[in-house]
LOSEKOL-317272 format. One record per residue (C-alpha): residue in three letters; x, y, z. Coordinates in pm, 1 decimal. Each point is the difference from the previous one (the first is absolute). Layout:
REM residues N
ALA, X, Y, Z
...
//
This chain:
REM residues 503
UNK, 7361.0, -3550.1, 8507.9
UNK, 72.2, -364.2, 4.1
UNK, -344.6, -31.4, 173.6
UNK, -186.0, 174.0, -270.1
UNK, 243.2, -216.0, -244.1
UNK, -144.6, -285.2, 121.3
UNK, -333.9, 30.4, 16.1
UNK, -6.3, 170.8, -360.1
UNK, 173.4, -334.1, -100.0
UNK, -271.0, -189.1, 190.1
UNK, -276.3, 211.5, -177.1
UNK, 144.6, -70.6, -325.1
UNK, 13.8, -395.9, 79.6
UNK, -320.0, 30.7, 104.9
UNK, -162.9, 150.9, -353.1
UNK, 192.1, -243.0, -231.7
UNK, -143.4, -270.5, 203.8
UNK, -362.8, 150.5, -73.2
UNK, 90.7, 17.1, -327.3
UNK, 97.9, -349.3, -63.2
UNK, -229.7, -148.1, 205.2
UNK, -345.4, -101.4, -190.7
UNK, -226.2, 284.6, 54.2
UNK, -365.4, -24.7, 167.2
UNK, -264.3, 75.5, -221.1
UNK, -97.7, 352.5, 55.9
UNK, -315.5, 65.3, -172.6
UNK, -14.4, 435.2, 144.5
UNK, 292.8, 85.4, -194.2
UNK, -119.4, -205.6, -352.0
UNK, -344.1, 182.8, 73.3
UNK, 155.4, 359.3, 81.8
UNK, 160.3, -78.6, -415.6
UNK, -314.5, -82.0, -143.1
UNK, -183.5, 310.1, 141.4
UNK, 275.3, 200.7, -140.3
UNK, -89.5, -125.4, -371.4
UNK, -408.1, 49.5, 54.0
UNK, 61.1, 340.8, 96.4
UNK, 212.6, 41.4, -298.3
UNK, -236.4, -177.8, -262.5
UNK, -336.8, 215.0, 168.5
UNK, 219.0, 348.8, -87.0
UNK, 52.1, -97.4, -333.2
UNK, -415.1, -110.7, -32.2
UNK, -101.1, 355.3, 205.6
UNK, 249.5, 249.3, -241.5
UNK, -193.8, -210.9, -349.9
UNK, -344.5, 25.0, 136.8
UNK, 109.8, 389.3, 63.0
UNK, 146.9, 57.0, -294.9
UNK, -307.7, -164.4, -151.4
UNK, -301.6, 163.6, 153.8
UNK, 241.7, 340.1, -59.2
UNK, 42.0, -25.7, -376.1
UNK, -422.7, -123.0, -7.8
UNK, -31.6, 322.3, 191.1
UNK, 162.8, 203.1, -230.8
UNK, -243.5, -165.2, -340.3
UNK, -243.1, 85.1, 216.5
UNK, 33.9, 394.4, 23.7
UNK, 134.8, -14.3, -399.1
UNK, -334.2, -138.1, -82.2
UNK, -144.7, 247.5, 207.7
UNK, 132.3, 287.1, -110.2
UNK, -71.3, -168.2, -384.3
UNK, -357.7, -40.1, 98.2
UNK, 15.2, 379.6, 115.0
UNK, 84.2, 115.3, -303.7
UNK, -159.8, -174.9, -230.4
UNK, -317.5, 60.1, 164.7
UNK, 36.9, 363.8, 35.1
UNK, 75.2, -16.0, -355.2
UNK, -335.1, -186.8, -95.1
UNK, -174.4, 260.3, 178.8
UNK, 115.4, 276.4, -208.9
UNK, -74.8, -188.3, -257.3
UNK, -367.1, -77.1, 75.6
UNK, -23.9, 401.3, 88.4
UNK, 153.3, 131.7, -283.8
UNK, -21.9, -216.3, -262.7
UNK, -282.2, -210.8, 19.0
UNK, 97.4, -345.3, 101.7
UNK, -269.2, -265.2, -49.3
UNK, 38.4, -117.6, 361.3
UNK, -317.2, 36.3, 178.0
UNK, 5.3, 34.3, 412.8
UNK, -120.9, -309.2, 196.6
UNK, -149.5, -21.7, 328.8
UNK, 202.6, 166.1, 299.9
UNK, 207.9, 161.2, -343.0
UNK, 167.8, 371.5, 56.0
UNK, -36.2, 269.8, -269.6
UNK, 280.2, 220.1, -35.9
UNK, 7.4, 351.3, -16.8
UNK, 52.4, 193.4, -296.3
UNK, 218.1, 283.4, -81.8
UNK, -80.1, 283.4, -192.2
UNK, 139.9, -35.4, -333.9
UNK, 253.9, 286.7, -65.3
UNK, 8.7, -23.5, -371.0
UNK, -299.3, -127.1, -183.7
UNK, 204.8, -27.6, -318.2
UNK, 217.1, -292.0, 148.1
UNK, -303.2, -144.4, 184.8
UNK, -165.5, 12.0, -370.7
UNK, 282.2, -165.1, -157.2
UNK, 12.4, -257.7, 267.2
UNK, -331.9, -64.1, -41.1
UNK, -56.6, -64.0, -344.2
UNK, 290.8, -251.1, -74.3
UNK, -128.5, -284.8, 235.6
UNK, -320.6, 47.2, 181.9
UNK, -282.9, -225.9, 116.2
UNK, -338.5, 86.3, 189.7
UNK, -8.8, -152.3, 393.5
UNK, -300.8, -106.9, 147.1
UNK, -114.6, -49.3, 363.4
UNK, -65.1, -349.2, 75.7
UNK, -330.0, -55.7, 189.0
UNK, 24.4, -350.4, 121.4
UNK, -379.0, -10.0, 142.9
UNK, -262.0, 193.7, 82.6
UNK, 35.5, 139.5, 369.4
UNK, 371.8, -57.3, -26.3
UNK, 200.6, 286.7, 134.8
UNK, 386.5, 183.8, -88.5
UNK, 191.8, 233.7, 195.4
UNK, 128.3, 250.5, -148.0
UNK, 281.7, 237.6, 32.7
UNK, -98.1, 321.0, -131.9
UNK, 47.7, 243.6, 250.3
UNK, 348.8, 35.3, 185.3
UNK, -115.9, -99.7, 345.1
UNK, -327.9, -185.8, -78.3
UNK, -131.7, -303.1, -129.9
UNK, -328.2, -21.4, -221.6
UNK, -209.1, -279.7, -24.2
UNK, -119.3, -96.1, -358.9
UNK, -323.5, -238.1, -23.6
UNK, -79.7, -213.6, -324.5
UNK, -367.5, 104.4, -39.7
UNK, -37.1, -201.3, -330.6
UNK, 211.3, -165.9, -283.6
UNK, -267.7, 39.6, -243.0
UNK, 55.5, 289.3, -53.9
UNK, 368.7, -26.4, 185.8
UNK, -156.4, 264.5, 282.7
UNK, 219.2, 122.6, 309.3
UNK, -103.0, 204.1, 297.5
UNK, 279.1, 225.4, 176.2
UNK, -122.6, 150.0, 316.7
UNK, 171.2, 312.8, 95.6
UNK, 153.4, 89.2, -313.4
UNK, -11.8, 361.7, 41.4
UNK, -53.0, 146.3, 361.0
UNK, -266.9, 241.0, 50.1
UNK, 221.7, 314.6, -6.8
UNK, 116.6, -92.6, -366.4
UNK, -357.9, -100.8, -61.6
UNK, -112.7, 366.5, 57.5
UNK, 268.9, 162.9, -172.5
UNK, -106.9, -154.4, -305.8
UNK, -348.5, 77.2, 66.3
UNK, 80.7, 351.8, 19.6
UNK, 246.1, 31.7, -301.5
UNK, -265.8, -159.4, -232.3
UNK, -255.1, 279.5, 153.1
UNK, 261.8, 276.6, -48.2
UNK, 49.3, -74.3, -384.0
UNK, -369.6, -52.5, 1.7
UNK, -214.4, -276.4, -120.8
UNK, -195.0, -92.0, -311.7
UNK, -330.5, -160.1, -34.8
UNK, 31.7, -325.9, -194.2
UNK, -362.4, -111.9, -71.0
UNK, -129.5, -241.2, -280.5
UNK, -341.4, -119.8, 9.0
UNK, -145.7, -164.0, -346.2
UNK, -292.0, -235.3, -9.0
UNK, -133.4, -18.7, 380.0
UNK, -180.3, 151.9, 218.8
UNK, -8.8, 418.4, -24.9
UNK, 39.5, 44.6, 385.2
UNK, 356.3, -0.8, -36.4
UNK, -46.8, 312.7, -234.7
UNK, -35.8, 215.2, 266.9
UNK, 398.0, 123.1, -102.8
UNK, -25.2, 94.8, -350.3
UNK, 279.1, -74.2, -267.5
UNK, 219.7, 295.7, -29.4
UNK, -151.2, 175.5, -353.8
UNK, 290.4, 205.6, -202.7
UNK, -22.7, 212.3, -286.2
UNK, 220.8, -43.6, -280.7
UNK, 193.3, 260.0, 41.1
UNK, 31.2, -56.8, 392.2
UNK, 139.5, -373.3, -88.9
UNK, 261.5, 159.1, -285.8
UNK, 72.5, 193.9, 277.8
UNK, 67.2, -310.2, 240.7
UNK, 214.7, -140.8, -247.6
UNK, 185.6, 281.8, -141.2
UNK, 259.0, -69.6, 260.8
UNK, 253.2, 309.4, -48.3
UNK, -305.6, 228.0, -143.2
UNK, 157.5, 115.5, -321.4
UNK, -354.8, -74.8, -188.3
UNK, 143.4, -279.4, -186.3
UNK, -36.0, -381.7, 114.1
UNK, 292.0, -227.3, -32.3
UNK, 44.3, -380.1, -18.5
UNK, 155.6, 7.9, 313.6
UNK, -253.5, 173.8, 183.6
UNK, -284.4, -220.5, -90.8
UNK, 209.8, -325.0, 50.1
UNK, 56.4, 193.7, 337.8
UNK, -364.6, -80.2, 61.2
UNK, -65.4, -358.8, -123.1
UNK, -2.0, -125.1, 330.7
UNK, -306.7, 206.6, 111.0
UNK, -216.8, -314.8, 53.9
UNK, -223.8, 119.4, 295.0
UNK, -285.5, 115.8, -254.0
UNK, -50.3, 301.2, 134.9
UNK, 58.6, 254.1, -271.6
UNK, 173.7, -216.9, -324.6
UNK, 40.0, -349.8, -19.1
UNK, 292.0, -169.2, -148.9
UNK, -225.0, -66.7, -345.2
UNK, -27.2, 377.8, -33.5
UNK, 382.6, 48.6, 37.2
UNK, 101.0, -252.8, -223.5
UNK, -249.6, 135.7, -254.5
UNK, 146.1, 344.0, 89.7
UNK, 360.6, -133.4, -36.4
UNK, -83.1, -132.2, -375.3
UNK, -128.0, 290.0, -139.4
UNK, 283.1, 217.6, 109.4
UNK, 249.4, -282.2, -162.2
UNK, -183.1, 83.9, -311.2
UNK, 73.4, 360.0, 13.4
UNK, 253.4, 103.7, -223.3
UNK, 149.7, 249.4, 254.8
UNK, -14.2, -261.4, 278.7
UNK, -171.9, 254.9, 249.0
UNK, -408.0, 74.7, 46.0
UNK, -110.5, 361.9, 45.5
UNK, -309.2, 55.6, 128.4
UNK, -238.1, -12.7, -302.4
UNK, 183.9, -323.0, -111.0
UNK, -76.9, -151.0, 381.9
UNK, -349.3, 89.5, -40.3
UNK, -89.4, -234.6, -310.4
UNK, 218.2, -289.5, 131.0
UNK, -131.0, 43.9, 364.0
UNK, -386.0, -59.2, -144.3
UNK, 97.2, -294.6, -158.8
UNK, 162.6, -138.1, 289.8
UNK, -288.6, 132.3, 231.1
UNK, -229.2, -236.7, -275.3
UNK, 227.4, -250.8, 48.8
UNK, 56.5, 3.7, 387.8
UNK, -334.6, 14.2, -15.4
UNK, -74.9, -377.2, -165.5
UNK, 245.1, -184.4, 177.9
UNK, -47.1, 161.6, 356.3
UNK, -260.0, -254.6, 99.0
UNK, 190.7, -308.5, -116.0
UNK, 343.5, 150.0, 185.9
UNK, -221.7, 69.7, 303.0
UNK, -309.7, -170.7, 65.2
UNK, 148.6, -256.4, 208.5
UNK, 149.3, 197.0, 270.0
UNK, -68.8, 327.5, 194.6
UNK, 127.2, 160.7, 268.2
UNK, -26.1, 329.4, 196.0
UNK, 307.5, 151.6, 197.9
UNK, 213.7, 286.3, -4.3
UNK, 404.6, -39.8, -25.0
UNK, 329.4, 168.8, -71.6
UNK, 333.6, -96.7, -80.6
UNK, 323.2, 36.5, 183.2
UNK, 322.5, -8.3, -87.0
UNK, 274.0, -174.9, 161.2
UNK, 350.7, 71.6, -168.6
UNK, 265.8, 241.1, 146.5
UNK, -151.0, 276.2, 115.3
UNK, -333.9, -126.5, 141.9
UNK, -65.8, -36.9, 319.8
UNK, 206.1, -221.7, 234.5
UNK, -270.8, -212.2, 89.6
UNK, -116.3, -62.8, -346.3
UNK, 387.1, -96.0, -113.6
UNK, -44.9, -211.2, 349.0
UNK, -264.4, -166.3, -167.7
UNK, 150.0, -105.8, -326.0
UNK, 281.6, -157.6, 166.1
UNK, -210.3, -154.6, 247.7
UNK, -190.8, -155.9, -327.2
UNK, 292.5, -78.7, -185.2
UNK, 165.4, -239.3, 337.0
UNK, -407.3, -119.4, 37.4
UNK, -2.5, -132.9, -368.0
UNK, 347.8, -80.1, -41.8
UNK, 19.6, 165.5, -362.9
UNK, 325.2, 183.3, -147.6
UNK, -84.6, 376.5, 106.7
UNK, 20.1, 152.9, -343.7
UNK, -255.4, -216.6, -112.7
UNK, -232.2, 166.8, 311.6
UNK, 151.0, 329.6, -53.4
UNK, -144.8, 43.8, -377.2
UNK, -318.2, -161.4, 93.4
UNK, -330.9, 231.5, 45.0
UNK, -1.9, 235.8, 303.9
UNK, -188.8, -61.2, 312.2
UNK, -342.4, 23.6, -56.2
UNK, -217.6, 167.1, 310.9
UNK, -378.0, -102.8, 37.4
UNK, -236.8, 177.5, 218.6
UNK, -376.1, -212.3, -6.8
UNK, -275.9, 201.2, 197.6
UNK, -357.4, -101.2, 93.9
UNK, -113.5, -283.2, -244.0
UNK, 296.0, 35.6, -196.5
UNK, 139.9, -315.1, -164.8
UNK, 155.1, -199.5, -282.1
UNK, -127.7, -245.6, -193.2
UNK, 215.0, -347.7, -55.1
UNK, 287.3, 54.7, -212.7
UNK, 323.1, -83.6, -132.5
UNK, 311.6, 208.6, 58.5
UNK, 159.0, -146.1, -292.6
UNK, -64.2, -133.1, -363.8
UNK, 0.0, -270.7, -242.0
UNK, 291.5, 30.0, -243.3
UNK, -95.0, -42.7, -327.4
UNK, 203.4, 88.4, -355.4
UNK, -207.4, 310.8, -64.6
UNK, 39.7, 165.5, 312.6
UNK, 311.7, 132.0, 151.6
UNK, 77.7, 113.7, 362.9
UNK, -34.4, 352.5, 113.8
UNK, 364.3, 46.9, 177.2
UNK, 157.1, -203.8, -302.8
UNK, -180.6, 157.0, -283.6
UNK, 281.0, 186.8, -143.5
UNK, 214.2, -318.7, -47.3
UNK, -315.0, -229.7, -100.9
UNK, -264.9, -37.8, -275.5
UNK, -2.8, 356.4, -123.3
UNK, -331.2, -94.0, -229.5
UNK, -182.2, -137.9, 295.2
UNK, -342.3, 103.5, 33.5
UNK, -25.4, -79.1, 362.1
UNK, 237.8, 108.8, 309.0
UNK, -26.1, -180.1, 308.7
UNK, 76.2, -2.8, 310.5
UNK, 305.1, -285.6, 101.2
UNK, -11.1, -12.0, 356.3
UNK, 203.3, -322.6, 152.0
UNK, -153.8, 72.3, 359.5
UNK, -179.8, 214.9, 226.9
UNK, 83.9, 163.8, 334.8
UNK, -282.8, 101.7, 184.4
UNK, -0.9, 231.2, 337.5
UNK, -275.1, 18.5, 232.1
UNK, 86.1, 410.6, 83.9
UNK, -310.3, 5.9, 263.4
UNK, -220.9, -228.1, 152.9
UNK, -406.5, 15.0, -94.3
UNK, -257.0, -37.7, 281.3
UNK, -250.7, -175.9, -252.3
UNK, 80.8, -162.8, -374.5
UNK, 242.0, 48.8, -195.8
UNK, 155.0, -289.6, -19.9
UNK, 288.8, -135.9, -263.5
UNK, -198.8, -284.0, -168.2
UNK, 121.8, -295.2, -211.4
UNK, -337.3, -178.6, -124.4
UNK, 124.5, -291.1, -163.3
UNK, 335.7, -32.9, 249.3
UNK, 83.7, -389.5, 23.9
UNK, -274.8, -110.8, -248.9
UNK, 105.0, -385.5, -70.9
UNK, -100.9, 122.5, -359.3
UNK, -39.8, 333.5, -181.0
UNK, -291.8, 30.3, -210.5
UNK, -88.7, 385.5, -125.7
UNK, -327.5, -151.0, -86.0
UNK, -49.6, -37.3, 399.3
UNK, 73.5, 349.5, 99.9
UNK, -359.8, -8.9, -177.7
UNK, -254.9, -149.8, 249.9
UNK, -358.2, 76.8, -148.1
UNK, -22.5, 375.1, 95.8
UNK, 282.5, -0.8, 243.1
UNK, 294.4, 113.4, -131.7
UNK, 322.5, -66.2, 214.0
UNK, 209.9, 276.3, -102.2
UNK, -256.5, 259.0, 65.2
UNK, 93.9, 59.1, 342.3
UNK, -274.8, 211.6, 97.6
UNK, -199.0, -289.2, -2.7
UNK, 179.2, -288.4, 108.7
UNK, 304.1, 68.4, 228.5
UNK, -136.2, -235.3, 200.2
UNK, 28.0, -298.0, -253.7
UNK, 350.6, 87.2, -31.3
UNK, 229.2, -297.0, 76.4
UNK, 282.5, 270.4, 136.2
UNK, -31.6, 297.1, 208.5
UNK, 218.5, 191.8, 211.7
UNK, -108.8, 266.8, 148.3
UNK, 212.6, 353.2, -0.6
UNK, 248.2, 25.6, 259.1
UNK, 248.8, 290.5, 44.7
UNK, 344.1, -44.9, -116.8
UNK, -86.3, -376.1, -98.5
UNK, 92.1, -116.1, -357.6
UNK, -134.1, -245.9, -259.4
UNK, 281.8, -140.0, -213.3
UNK, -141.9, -227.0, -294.1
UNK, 144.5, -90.1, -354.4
UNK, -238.5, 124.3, -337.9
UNK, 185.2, -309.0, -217.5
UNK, 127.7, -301.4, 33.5
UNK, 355.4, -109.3, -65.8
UNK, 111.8, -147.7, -309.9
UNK, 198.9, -259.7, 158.1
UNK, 329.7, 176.1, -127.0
UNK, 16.1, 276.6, 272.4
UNK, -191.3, 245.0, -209.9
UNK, -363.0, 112.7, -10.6
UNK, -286.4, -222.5, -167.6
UNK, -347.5, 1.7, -36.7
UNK, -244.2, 194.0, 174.2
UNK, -121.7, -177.1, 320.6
UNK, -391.9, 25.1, -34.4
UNK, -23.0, -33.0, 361.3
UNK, 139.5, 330.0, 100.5
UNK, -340.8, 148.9, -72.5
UNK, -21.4, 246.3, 243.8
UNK, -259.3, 313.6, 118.4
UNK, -62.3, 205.3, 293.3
UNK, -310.4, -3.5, 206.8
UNK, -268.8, 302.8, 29.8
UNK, 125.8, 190.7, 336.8
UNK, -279.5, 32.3, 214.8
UNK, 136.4, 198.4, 275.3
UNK, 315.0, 198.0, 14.9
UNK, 260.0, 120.5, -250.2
UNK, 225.4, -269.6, -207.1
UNK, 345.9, 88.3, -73.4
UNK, 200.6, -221.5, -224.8
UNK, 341.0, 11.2, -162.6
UNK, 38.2, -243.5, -325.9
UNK, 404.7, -38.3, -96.2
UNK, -19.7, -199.9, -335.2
UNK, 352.4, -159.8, -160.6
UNK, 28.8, 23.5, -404.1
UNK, 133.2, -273.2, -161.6
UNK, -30.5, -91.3, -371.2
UNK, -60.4, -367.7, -62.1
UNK, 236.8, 66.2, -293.8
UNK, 326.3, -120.5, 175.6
UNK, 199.9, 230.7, -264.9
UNK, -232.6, 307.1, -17.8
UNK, 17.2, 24.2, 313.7
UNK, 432.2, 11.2, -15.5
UNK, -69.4, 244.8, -296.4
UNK, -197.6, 190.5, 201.4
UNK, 266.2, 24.7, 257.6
UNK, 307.7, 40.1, -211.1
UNK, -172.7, 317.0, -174.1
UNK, -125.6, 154.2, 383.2
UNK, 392.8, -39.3, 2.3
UNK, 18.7, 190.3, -252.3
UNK, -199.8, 296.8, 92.6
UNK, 221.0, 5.4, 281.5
UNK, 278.3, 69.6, -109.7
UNK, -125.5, 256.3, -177.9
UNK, -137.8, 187.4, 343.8
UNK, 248.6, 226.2, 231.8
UNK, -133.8, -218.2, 340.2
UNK, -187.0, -220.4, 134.2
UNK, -296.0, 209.9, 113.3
UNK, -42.9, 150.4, -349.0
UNK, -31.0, -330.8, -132.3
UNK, -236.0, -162.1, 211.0
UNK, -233.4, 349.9, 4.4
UNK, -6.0, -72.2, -438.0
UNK, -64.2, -377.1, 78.8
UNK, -327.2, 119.1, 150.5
UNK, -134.7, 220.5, -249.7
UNK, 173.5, -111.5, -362.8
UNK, -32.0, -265.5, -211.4
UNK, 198.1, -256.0, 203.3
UNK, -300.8, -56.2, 306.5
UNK, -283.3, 235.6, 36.3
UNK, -216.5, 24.4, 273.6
UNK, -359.7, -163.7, -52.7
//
């Protein structure tokens, strides 16, 4: 004990005298201090410039999930009610759902609504579309005068058939005019009807009595193959002036020979500019049609970008069959408006007194439904022109819009493919999202086929270039509506009554 007394004692002695002795400089224990502060100051910097790139992290998926929604939002929009945005380059079109109430799409619709147009950028440029689940189309800018697009592939060749064969199943009706040329296109003649065969045609529910509604039910028969739209109107003014409001049979008789006289006079002047010789049907495409037809309305309405009641109530699909040296002269789909005319599918909200009715088509759809081994090309004679001049469509004897004699002069042809579309605008925009004049350069005709059948599907959307006749004309097809038990009912009347009647 007194052994481990004394050294403890010595041990002691021995650490006071460290103590108060000056102490070397010892630079590894100063440096082990300082390392214990950097390590301290670099977990301070690593937990901000966590909690920094953390909370930049978060922004980042709230403006993602923003960006989601609002742009799934826009597409709705542009779908359903007509959004003036126009796709780009590279640009994805959504897909369109079936309305399930054409009421509220109506409504919608006429409160705030503005026509969208493709942009074409340049000739040759190309778009990919989305318009098939599964499948991208390519859309080609073919011309901006007219604004021209080229969708390969719009329909595949099963769906191409099936409307082929519908159109042959409701059967097809020669549409011929040929005034002031040559008499070997005569070789079809006109359809002749008595007068008591057409108050037959016309006498819609055959109770022997003509109504106002069953001649305006007819205004829009255009084609000239049996009554032109002078004879109607003619027709339609001499039953106003009938006390009774109705035309029997005798009473049809003395106002059909003075609209015959009429007709007559005015024929060549309507006509004597353009010809053509086809045969066609029309199909219809609401509920209750065939699947492939509603397949193709929707398949239109994400293609053109247009609110879909505003394709719905637009004319059905028209169905063109061209055989050997069949053709159509150059044309326009759509017509000048002017204060004494008023448009077919608006007429019951327009001029009521207008002498003319016309046909207000904002654009075309065309579908190639077969291919042709010779001819029969889509032509577009004055396509591009740095200058339109009708006085040039003149050329000595050579007429460019007779395309039976100078398809090849045409500055535009594309030749029939099947299941490829032509997409081109009839008027130009009025620079407030709504449509303007008529652009002179969509003058358009088909070429004589010269080997092979030519099948053809035209889809034409109405629009009036009265902003507010055409709401009107929408608010009262709301109307109507309401008035019908479903759906179906009302889109069968929209076919065949005063609202849209089939040409």
């Amino acid at each position: 004990m007194e052994d481990a007394a004394e050294r403890f004692m010595e041990q002691d002695e021995f650490d006071s005298s460290e103590i108060t002795s000056p102490l070397p400089f010892r630079p590894p224990c100063r440096s082990t201090r300082l390392q214990i502060q950097r390590s301290n100051v670099c977990s301070r910097a690593y937990f901000v410039v966590v909690m920094v790139f953390f909370h930049v992290y978060i922004l980042n998926v709230i403006a993602l999930l923003l960006y989601v929604h609002y742009n799934n939002g826009l597409g709705d929009l542009d779908s359903g009610n007509g959004s003036p945005s126009a796709p780009v380059g590279g640009s994805r079109l959504p897909q369109p759902a079936p309305p399930t109430d054409l009421h509220d799409h109506v409504e919608d619709y006429s409160h705030s609504f503005t026509l969208s147009r493709i942009e074409g950028i340049r000739v040759g440029h190309i778009q990919r579309l989305s318009l098939v689940q599964d499948r991208t189309h390519e859309m080609k800018t073919l011309s901006l005068k007219p604004l021209l697009f080229e969708i390969s592939g719009f329909l595949s060749e099963e769906e191409c058939r099936v409307v082929v064969q519908l159109a042959q199943l409701k059967g097809l009706t020669d549409s011929q005019t040929a005034f002031g040329r040559g008499q070997e296109d005569s070789k079809q003649p006109l359809l002749s009807l008595s007068t008591e065969e057409v108050f037959s045609l016309l006498d819609l529910n055959q109770d022997g009595l003509l109504q106002k509604q069953e001649i305006v039910s007819h205004t829009r028969s255009q084609d000239g193959t049996w009554l032109s739209p002078v004879n109607l109107r003619q027709i339609l003014t001499g039953l106003e002036a009938r006390p009774t409001g109705t035309l029997s049979l005798g009473d049809f008789k003395q106002v059909f020979d003075v609209s015959q006289h009429s007709g007559q006079h005015q024929s060549g002047k309507l006509h004597n500019n353009f010809k053509h010789r086809n045969k066609h049907t029309w199909l219809y495409q609401g509920p209750g049609s065939h699947h492939v037809l509603q397949t193709l309305r929707n398949r239109i309405i994400s293609l053109t970008r247009l609110p879909s009641p505003l394709v719905e109530l637009s004319e059905p699909l028209q169905v063109v069959r061209y055989e050997h040296r069949d053709f159509s002269d150059a044309h326009y789909d759509s017509s000048l408006s002017r204060s004494e005319t008023t448009c077919s599918h608006t007429r019951l909200t327009g001029n009521s007194s207008a002498l003319t009715e016309v046909s207000c088509r904002y654009l075309t759809v065309l579908i190639h439904l077969s291919s042709v081994e010779d001819g029969g090309e889509s032509t577009f004679p004055v396509a591009d022109n740095r200058t339109y001049d009708e006085k040039a469509l003149l050329q000595g004897e050579v007429d460019l819009t007779d395309t039976q004699q100078t398809c090849g002069k045409s500055n535009l042809k594309v030749k029939p493919t099947t299941g490829t579309a032509l997409l081109w605008y009839n008027h130009l925009s009025d620079g407030q999202g709504w449509m303007g004049e008529l652009d002179e350069y969509s003058l358009h005709g088909e070429c004589p086929v010269k080997k092979g059948v030519k099948w053809l599907a035209n889809s034409w959307i109405n629009v009036d270039p009265d902003h507010q006749q055409q709401e009107s004309y929408q608010r009262l097809v709301a109307q109507k509506h309401r008035t019908k038990s479903g759906l179906e009912e009302y889109y069968q009347s929209v076919s065949h009554s005063d609202f849209h009647q089939d040409l």
